[in-house]
C-alpha positions in Angstrom: 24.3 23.5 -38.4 20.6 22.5 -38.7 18.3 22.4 -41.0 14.0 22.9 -40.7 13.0 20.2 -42.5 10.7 19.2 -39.8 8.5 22.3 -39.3 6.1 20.5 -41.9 5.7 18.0 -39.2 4.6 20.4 -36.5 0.6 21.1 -35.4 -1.7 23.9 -36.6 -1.1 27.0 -34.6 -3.2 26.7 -31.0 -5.0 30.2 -30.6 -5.1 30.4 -26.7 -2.6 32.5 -24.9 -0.1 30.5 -23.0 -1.8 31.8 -19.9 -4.5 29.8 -20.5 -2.7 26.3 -20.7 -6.1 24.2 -21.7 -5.9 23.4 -25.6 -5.9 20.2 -27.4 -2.9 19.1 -25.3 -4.3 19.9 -22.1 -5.8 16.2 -22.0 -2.8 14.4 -23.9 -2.5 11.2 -22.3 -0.6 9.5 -25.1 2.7 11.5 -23.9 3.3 10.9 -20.0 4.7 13.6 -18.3 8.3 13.1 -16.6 7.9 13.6 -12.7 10.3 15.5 -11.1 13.5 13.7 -9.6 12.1 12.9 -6.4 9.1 11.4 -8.0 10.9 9.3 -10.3 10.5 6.2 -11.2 10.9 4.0 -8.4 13.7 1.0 -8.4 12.4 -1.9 -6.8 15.7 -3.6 -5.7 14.7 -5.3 -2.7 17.5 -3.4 -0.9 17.3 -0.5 1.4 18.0 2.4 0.4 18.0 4.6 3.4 21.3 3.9 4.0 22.5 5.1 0.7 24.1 9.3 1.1 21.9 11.5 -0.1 24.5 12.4 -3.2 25.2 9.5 -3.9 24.4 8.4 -7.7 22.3 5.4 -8.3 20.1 4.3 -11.2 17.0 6.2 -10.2 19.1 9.7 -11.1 20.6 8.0 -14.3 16.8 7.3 -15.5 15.8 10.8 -14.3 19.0 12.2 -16.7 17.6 10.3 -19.7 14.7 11.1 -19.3 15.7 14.9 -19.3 16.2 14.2 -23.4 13.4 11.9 -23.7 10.0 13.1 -22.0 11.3 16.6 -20.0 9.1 17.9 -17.1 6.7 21.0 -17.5 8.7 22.0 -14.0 12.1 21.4 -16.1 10.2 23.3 -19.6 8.5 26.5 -17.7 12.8 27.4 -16.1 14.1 26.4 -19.5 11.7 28.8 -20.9 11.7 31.3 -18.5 15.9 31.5 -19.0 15.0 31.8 -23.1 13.0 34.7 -22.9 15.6 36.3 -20.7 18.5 35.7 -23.5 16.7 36.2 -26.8 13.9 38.6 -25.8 15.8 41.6 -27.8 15.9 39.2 -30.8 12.8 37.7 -30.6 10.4 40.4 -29.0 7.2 37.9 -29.3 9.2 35.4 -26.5 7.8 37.7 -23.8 4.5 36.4 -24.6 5.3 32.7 -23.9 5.5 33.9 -20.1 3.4 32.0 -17.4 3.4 31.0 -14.1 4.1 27.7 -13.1 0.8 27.6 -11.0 -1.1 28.0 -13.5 0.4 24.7 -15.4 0.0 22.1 -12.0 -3.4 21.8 -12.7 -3.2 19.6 -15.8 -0.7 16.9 -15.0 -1.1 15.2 -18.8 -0.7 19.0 -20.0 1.9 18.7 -23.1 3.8 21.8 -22.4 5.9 21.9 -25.2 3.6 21.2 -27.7 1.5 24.1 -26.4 4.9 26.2 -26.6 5.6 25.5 -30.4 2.3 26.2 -31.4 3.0 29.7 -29.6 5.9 30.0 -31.6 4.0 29.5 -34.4 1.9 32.3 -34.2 5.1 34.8 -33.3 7.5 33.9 -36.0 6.8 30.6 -38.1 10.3 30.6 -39.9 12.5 30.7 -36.5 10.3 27.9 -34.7 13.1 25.1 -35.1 15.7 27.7 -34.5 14.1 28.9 -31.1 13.1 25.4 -30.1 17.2 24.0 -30.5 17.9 27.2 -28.5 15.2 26.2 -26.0 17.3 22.6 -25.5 20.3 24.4 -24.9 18.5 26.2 -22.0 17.3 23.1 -20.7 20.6 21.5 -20.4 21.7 24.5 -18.8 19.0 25.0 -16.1 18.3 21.0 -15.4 21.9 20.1 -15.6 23.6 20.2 -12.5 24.2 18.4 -9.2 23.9 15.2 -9.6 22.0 15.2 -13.1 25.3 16.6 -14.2 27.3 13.4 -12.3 24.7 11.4 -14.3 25.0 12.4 -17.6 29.1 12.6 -17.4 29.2 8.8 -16.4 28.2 7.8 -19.7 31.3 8.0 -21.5 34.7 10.1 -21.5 33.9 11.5 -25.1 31.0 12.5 -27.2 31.6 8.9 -29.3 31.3 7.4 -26.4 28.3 9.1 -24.8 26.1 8.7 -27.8 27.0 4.9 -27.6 26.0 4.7 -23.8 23.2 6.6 -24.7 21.8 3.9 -26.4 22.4 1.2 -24.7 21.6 1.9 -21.0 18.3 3.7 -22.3 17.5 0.6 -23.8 18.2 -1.3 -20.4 15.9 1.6 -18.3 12.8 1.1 -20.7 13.8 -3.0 -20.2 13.3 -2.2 -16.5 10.3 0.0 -16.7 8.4 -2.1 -19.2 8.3 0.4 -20.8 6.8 -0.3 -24.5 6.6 3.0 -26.1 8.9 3.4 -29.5 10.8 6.5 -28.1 14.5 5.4 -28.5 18.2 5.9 -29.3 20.0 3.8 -31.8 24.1 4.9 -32.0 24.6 3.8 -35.8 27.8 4.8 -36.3 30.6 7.1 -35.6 29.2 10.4 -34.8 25.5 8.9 -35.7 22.4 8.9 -33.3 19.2 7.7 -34.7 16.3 9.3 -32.2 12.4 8.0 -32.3 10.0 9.7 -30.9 6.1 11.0 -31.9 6.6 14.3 -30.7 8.4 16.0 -33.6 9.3 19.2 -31.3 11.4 16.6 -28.9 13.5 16.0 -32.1 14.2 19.8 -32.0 14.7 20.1 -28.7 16.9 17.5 -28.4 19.0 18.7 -31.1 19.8 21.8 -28.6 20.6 19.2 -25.7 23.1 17.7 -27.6 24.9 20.9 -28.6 24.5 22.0 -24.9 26.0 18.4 -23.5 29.0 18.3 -25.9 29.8 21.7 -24.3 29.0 21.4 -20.9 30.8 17.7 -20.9 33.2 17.2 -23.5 34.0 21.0 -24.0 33.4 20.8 -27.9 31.3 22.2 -30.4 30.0 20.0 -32.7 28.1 20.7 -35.8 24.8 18.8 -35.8 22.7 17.6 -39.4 19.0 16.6 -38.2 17.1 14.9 -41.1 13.8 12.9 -40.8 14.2 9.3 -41.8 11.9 7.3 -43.7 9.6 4.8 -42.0 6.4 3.8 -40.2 7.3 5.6 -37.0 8.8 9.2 -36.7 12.4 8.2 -36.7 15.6 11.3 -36.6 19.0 11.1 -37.8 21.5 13.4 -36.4 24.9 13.5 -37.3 27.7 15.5 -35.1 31.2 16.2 -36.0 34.0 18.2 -34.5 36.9 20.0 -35.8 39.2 17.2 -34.9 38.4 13.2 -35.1 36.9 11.6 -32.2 39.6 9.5 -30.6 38.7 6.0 -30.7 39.4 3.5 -27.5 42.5 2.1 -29.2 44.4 5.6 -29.8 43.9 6.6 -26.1 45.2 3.2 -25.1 48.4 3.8 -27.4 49.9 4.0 -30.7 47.7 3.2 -33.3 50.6 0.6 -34.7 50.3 -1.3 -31.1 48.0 -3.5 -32.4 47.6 -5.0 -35.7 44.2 -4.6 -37.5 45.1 -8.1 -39.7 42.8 -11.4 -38.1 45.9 -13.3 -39.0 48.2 -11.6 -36.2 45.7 -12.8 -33.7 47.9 -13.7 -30.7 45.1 -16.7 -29.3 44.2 -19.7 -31.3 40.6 -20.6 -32.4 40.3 -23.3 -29.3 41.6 -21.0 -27.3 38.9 -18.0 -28.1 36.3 -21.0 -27.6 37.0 -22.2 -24.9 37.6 -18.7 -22.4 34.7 -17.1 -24.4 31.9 -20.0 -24.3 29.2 -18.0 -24.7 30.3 -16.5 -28.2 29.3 -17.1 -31.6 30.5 -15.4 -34.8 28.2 -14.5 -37.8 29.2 -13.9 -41.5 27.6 -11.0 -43.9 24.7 -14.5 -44.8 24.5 -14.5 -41.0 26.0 -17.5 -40.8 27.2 -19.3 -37.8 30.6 -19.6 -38.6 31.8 -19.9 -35.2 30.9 -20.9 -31.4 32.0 -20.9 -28.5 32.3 -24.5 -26.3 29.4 -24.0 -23.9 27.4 -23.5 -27.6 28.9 -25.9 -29.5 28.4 -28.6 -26.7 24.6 -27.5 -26.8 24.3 -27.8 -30.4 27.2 -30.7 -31.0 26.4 -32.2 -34.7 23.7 -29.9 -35.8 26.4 -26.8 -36.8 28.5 -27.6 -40.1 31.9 -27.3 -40.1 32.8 -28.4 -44.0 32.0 -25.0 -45.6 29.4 -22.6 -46.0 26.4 -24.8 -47.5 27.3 -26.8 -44.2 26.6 -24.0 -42.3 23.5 -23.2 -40.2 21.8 -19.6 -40.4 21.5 -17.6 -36.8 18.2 -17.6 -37.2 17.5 -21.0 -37.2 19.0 -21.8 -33.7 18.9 -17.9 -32.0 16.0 -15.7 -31.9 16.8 -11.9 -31.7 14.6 -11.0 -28.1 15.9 -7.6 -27.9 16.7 -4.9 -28.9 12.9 -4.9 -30.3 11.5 -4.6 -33.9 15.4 -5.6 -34.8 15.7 -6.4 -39.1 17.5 -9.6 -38.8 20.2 -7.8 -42.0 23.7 -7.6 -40.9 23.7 -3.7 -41.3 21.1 -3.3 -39.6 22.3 -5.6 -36.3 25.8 -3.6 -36.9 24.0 -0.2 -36.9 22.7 -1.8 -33.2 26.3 -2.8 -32.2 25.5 -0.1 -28.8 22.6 -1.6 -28.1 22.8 -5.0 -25.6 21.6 -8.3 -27.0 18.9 -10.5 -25.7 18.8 -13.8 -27.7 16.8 -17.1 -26.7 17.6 -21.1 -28.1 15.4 -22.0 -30.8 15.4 -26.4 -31.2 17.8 -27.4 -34.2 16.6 -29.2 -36.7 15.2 -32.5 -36.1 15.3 -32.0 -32.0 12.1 -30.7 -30.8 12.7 -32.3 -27.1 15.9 -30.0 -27.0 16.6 -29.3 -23.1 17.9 -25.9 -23.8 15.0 -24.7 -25.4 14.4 -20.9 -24.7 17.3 -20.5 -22.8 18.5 -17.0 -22.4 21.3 -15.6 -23.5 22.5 -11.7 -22.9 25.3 -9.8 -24.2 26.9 -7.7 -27.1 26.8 -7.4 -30.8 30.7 -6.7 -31.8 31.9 -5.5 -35.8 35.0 -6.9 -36.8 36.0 -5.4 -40.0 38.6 -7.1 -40.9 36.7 -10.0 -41.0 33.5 -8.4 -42.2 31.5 -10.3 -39.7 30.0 -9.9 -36.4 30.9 -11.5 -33.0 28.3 -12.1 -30.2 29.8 -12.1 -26.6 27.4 -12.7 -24.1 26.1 -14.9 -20.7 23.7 -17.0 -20.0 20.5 -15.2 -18.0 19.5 -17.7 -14.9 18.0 -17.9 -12.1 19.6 -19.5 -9.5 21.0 -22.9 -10.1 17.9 -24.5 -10.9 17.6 -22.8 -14.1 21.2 -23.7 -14.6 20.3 -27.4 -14.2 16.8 -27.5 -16.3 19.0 -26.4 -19.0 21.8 -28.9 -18.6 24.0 -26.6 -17.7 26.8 -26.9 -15.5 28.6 -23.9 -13.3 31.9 -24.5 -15.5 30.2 -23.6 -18.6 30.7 -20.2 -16.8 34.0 -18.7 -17.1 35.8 -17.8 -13.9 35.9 -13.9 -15.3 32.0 -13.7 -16.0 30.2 -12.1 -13.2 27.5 -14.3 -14.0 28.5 -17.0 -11.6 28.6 -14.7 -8.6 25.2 -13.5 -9.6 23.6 -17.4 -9.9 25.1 -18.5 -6.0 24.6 -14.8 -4.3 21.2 -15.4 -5.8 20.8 -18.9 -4.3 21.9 -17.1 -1.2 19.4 -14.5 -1.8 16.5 -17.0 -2.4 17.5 -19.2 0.8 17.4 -15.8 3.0 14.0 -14.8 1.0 12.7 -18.4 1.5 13.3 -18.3 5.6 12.4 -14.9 5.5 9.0 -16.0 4.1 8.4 -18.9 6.1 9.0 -17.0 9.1 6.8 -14.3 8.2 4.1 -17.6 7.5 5.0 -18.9 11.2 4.4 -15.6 12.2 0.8 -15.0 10.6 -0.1 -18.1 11.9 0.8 -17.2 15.3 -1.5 -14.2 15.2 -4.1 -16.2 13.6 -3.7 -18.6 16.3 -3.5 -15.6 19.0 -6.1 -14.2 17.3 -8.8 -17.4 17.0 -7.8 -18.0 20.5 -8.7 -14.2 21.6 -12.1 -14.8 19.9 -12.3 -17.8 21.9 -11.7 -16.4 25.2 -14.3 -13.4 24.3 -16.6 -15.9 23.5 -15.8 -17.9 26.9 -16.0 -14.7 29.4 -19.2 -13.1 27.3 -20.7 -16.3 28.3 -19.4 -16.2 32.1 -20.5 -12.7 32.2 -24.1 -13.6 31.6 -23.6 -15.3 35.0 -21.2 -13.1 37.0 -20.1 -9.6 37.2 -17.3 -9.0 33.7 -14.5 -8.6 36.9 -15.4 -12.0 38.3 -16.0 -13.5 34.9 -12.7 -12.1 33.5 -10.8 -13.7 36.5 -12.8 -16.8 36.3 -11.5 -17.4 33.0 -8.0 -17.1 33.6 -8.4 -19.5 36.8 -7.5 -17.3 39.3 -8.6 -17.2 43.0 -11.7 -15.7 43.6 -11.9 -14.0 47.0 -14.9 -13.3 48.9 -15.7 -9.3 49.5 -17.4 -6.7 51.3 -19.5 -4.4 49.7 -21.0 -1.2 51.4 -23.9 0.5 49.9 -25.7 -2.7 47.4 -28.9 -2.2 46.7 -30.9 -5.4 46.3 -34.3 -5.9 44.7 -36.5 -9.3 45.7 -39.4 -9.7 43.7 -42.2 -12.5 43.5 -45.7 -13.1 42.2 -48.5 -12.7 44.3 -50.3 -16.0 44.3 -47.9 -18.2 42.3 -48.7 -21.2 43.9 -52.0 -21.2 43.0 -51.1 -20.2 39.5 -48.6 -23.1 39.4 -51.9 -25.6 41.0 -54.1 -24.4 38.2 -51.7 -24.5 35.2 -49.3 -26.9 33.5 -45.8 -26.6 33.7 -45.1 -25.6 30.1 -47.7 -23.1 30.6 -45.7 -21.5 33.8 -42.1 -21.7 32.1 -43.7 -20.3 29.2 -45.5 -17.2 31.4 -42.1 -16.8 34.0 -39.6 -17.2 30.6 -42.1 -13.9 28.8 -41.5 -12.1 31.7 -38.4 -12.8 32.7 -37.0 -12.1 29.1 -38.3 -8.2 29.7 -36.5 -8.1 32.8 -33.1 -9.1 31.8 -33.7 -6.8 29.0 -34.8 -3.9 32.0 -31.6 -5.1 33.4 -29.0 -4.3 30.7 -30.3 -1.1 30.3 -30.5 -0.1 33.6 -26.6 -1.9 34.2 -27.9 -3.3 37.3 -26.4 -7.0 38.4 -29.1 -10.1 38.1 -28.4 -12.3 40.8 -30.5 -15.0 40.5 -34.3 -16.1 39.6 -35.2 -18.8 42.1 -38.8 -20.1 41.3 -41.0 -16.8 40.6 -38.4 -15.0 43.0 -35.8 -12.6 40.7 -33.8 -10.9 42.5 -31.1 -7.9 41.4 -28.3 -6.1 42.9 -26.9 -2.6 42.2 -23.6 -1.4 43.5 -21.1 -5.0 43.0 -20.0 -4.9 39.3 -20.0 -1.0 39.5 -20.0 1.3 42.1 -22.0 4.5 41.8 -23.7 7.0 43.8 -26.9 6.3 41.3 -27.1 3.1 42.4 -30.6 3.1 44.3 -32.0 5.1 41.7 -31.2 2.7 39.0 -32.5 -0.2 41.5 -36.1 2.0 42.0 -36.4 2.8 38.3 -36.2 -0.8 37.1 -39.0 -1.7 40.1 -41.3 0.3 38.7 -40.3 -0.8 34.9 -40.9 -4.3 36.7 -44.3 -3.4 38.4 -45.5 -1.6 34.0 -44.6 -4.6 32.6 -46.2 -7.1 34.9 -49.3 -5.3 33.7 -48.3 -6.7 29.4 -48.6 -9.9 30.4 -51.2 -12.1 32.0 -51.4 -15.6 33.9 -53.3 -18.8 32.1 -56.5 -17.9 32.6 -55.9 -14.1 31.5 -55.3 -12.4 35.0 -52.8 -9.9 34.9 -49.5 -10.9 36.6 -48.9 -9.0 39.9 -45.6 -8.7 41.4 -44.7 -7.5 44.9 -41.1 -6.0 45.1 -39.2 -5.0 48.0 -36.0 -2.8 48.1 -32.9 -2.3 50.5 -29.5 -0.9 50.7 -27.0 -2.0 53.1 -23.7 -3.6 53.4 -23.1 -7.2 51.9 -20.5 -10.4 51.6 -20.3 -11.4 48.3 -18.2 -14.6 46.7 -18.2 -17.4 44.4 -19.3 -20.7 45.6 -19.2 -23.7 44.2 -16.6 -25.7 41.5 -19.4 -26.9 39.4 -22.3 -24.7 38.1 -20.8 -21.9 40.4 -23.0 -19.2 41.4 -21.9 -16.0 42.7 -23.8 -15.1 45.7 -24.8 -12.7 48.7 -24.2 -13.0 52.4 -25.1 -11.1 55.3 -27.8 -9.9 57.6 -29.2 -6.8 55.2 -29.7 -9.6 52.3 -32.3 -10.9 54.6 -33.4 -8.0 55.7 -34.4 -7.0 51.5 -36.2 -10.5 51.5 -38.0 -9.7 54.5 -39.2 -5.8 53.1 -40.4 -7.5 50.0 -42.5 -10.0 52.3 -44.0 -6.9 53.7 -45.1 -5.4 50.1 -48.2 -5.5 48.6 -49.3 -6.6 45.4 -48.2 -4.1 42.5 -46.3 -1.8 45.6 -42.8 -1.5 46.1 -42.0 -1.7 49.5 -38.0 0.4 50.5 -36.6 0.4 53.3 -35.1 3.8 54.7 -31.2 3.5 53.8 -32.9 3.5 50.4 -34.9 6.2 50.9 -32.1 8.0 52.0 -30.2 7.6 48.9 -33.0 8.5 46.6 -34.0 11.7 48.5 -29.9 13.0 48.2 -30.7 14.6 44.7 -34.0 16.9 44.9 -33.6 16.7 40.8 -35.1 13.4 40.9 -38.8 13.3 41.8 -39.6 10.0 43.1 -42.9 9.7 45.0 -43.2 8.1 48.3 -45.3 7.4 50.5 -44.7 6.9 54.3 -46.4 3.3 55.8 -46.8 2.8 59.7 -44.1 2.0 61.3 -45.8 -1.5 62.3 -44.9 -2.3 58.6 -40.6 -2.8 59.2 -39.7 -6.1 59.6 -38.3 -7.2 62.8 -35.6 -7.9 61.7 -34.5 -4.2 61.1 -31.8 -3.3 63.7 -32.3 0.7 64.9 -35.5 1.4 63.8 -36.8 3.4 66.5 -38.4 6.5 64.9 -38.2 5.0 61.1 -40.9 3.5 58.8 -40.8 1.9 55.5 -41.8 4.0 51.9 -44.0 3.1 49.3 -42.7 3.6 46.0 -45.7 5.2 44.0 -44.1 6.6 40.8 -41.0 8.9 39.6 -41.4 12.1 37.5 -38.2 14.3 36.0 -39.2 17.8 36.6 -38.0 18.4 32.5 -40.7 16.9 31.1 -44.1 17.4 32.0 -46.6 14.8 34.3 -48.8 13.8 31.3 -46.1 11.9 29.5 -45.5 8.6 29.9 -43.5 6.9 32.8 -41.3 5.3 30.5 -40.3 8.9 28.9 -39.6 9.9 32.5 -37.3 7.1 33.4 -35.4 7.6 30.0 -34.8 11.4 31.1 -33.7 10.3 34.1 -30.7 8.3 32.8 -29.5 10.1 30.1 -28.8 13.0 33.0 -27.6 10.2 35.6 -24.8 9.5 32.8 -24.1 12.7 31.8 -23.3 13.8 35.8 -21.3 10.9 35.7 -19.3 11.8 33.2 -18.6 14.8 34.3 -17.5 13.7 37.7 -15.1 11.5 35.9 -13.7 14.1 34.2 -13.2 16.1 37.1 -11.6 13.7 39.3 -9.2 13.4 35.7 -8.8 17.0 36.0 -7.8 17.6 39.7 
């Protein structure tokens, strides 16, 4: 039984079809959507969970259940629906037009479905909207109900009584861990009495429907249901369900209803008895009066609570405040209509004690009625953390009772924070160690960037880590020796600063010619500068890298000019050939070249010519392997080798004249050619690499 009292409540029809989901409510943020199961909300319990069975019931699905009643899913609406307009189609022909596919709904996640479904409702028969909405709750139930949503719900209670009590309580506890501040709730007022607040007057409806739909499914009963608005600032619903036959209390399941005696004066424990295994109680009067307390209260409060009478006594409010639940009318029908609902009370000072020690402790627990006493008993437990909170509030672990749970929780929390606290510093030992690891890393790339400004990165690398540094052969280095013609009359005519300051201009380009060329500097002895190709990195590039810097070297003389404003001219001579090379030396080491062919490179550049590049023929042997790169070179007499030269019967030495890559044409510049030149002398280098990958 139901009545429509609350169809005045409902919004003005919404004139879009429902598939066109985009009205008003398409962009309702104020009502958060429930996610589906798996999306729930999350319960941070420090634990892992992966262990847990995948049925297995935990809070998550208890919240999800809940929330089934409170704040239901467009995914858990649009099945609910769907299974309506299957049913009552033939009684309500207009349902058909409610259909819609789900698709078309994913695209507004804040998109308030139900709303959107009442106004439709609306619009195809305004008397029978409540009607079809209670109908639509029962659907709900029926679709969304099952599995382990099913489990959830049933663990609430054994009877309806006891489900709407449940209800209220451990929905109160979920919003307590959510934060949650919204005034949707459940109070359990009395027998057969649930209070529901909400600002969505079509959940009141449907809600109606889920309770018929969970007394059947649950409790296999059919209760009648009143639903009446309730006065007040926020929406607030009163429904009231009775069976056929009474709802058995606790008390006739246990036995008899003569086992126990409903008189105060039977009690079986004396007053110091109650007070001393219940510590944590306190017992108000209809005044809310403190007639009562328990030891661990009376200790804390010794000589401020009367015990002469009632103008002796002390008011609850005075020494408690009432933390939760919230917006709680501190009248004693009003904390018994909340009797379901758990208890969150905090130590006010008494009067005249402002340094109290106790001051804000916590204290959780339940509101009981005893009506033969018309008054109400608080049983509850001090909320700590860890045994420092018990000892900032001069408490002491025997003001715990053996049977309260909360002792386990303080020291398994102590053992908690000890495992958390190692836990952490370890994780800080750790972070240190890779800052450490890390600062030292830095460190040693620092230290071998620095070495490998001096020696090859292979030498430098093993230099670093102290190892032994071997001597080795090398076939196939080219060498470049280079010096400026008439430097020691440049150095007769100038100052010092002024030759540093000429040799460090040029010398600067040339390191720079160097890098980007990756050919290996090997020294720079006076105006002598000397470079290698073919230690560091062996390639078969290697004397055209050497030849391409030379005549780089020979361009760039031409930038810069002596003291009196000659321009510096450099003689360069070049040579491939086998060599011994090795580290010498502990301090200031230098890594340096041995052998008969690194004379032999000295000896062609003492044979060049100012502004000529003088190779010998292993070089020009190399260069002329690959007709695509045009180097130009000219043939000298063969009076011109050095002496020195084993075999050279029949062979001359080659002046280098210029290089031009047959892509581009011979007006551009020389600098333009030499670029060309590399980019292909990498790219054929990469592809042999990949190709020996391949094979």
């Amino acid at each position: 039984m139901f009545s429509s009292s609350l169809s005045s409540s409902r919004q003005p029809p919404h004139p879009e079809t429902m598939a066109c989901p985009f009205a008003k409510h398409a962009s309702s943020e104020q009502f958060q959507r429930q996610p589906s199961i798996a999306e729930a909300h999350n319960w941070n319990l420090d634990e892992d969970l992966s262990e847990i069975p995948g049925d297995a019931l935990t809070l998550t699905h208890l919240n999800a259940a809940i929330q089934l009643l409170t704040a239901p899913s467009i995914d858990n609406v649009h099945e609910a629906l769907m299974s309506l307009i299957g049913k009552y189609s033939n009684r309500w022909p207009g349902l058909s037009r409610l259909k819609s596919e789900r698709s078309e709904l994913s695209i507004y996640p804040h998109y308030d479905y139900l709303a959107d479904i009442q106004d439709q409702l609306a619009q195809i028969d305004e008397s029978a909207v409540s009607e079809i909405l209670v109908h639509l709750g029962e659907e709900l139930i029926q679709t969304a109900c099952v599995g382990v949503i099913e489990r959830a719900f049933k663990c609430l209670g054994s009877d309806l009584q006891e489900f709407l009590g449940s209800l209220d309580g451990v929905y109160d506890v979920l919003k307590l861990q959510e934060e949650d501040i919204s005034d949707t709730g459940f109070v359990c007022a009395g027998e057969g009495e649930l209070i529901f607040t909400s600002e969505r007057p079509v959940l009141a409806w449907l809600l109606l429907g889920c309770l018929r739909a969970l007394a059947r499914l649950l409790f296999n009963c059919e209760p009648e249901i009143e639903l009446e608005p309730l006065p007040g600032d926020s929406p607030r619903y009163r429904y009231l369900l009775r069976v056929d036959e009474p709802v058995a209390s606790a008390l006739e399941r246990r036995g008899p209803a003569d086992a126990v005696s409903g008189e105060a004066r039977d009690l079986k424990v004396s007053n110091q008895f109650f007070c001393d295994a219940f510590p944590w109680h306190f017992i108000m009067d209809e005044q809310l009066r403190l007639v009562q307390m328990g030891s661990a209260f009376s200790r804390l409060f010794r000589g401020h609570v009367g015990t002469a009478g009632p103008a002796g006594l002390l008011c609850a409010s005075t020494v408690f405040r009432f933390k939760r639940p919230r917006g709680l009318q501190l009248h004693f029908r009003e904390i018994v209509r909340r009797t379901n609902t758990p208890f969150m009370i905090s130590l006010r000072a008494p009067p005249g004690r402002p340094d109290f020690f106790a001051k804000g402790l916590e204290i959780k627990g339940q509101m009981v009625f005893c009506p033969e006493s018309n008054a109400l008993l608080f049983v509850g437990s001090p909320f700590l953390d860890g045994l420092e909170g018990l000892t900032c509030n001069g408490l002491f672990i025997s003001d715990i009772p053996l049977h309260d749970a909360t002792r386990e929780v303080i020291l398994v929390g102590e053992q908690a924070r000890a495992q958390d606290g190692l836990r952490r510093r370890m994780d800080k030992l750790k972070s240190s160690i890779e800052e450490a690891n890390a600062a030292v890393i830095k460190e040693r790339k620092k230290n071998v960037s620095l070495l490998q400004l001096i020696f090859p990165a292979e030498i430098a690398e093993r230099l670093w880590l102290g190892a032994q540094i071997d001597a080795k052969t090398y076939p196939e280095v080219t060498m470049l020796f280079s010096d400026i013609v008439g430097f020691t009359s440049i150095c007769s005519r100038a100052t010092p600063f002024m030759v540093i300051n000429m040799l460090e201009n040029l010398y600067k380009h040339f390191d720079e010619l160097c890098g980007f060329f990756d050919v290996y500097k090997v020294e720079t002895i006076g105006d002598a500068y000397c470079v290698a190709s073919g230690l560091h990195r062996a390639s078969i590039y290697d004397a055209h890298k050497v030849a391409w810097m030379a005549l780089r070297m020979i361009e760039t003389c031409t930038l810069y000019n002596t003291h009196d404003g000659q321009h510096i001219k450099m003689r360069i001579g070049i040579h491939t050939g086998t060599v011994l090379a090795g580290v010498v030396g502990r301090k200031m080491p230098r890594y340096c070249l041995f052998g008969h062919n690194v004379t032999i490179a000295n000896k062609f550049e003492s044979g060049s010519e100012a502004c000529k590049i003088n190779i010998s023929p292993t070089t020009r042997e190399w260069l002329v392997k690959h007709p695509d790169y045009g180097f130009q070179l000219n043939a000298r007499d063969a009076s011109c080798m050095p002496k020195e030269f084993t075999d050279s019967k029949g062979l001359t030495c080659y002046f280098l004249e210029g290089y031009k890559h047959p892509t581009l044409s011979n007006d551009r510049p020389l600098q333009e050619h030499i670029e060309e030149a590399m980019r292909q002398t990498l790219q054929d280098t990469t592809d042999t690499i990949t190709l020996e990958v391949a094979q």
